[in-house]
C-alpha positions as CSV (number, residue, x, y, z in Angstrom):
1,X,0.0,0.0,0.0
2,X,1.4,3.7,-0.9
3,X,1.8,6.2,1.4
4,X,-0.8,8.9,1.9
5,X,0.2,12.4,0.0
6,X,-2.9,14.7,-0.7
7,X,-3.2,16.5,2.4
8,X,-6.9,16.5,1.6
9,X,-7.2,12.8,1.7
10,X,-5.2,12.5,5.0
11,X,-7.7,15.5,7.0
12,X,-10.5,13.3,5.5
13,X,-9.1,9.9,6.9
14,X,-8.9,12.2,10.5
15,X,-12.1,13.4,10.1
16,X,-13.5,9.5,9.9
17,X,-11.4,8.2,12.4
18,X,-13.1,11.5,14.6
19,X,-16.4,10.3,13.4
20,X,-15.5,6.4,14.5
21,X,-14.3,7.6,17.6
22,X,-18.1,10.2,18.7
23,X,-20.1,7.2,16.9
24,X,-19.1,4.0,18.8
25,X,-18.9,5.9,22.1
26,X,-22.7,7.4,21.4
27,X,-23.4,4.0,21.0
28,X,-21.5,2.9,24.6
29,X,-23.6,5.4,26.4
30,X,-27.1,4.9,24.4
31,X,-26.7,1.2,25.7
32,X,-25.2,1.9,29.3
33,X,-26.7,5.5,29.7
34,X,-25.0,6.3,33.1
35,X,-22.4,8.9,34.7
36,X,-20.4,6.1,35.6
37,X,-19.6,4.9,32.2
38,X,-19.0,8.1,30.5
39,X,-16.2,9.0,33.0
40,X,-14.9,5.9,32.5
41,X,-15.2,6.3,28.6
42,X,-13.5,9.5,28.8
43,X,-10.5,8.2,31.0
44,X,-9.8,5.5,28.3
45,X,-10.4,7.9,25.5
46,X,-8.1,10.4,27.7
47,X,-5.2,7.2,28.2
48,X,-4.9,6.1,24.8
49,X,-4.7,9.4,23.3
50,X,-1.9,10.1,25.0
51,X,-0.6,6.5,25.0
52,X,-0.2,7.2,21.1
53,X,1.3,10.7,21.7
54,X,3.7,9.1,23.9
55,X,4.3,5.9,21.4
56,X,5.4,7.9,18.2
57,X,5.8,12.0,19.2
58,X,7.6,11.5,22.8
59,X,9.6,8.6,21.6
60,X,10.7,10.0,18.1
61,X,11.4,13.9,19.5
62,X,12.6,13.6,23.1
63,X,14.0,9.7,23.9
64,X,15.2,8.2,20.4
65,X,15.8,10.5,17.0
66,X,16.4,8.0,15.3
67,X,13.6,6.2,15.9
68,X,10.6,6.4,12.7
69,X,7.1,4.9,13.6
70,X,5.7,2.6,11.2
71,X,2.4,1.8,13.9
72,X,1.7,0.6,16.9
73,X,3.3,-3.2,16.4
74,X,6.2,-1.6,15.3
75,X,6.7,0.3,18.7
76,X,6.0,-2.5,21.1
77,X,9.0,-4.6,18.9
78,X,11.0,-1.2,19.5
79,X,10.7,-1.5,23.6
80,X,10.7,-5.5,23.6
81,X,14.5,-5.1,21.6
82,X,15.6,-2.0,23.0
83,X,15.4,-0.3,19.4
């Protein structure tokens, strides 16, 4: 598969991963319509938004330069072997 270049293309792909993201959690709180459950989906929202800051924009621009994200596989191979 080629890389993504038309910066259109690429804010449309964010834009459908944003509608994923306000879609399935409507859904978690239409079935499960408590206070309870929407801090707790906001918390693990919250965590794995920063999770993937951490994984590629941390990493890459404070820890390791030289390290180049190719997903989220690729980083948990890069902290098993050290790089």
């Amino acid at each position: 598969m080629k890389d993504l270049k038309s910066p259109r293309v690429i804010k449309i792909k964010g834009l459908l991963f944003l509608l994923i993201a306000i879609l399935a959690s409507a859904q978690i709180l239409a079935l499960h319509p408590d206070w309870r459950t929407a801090i707790l989906l906001a918390c693990a929202i919250w965590g794995a938004c920063r999770f993937y800051y951490f994984a590629f924009y941390v990493i890459e621009h404070y820890t390791d330069p030289s390290f180049k994200f190719a997903g989220l596989l690729h980083f948990v191979r890069y902290l098993i072997r050290g790089k």
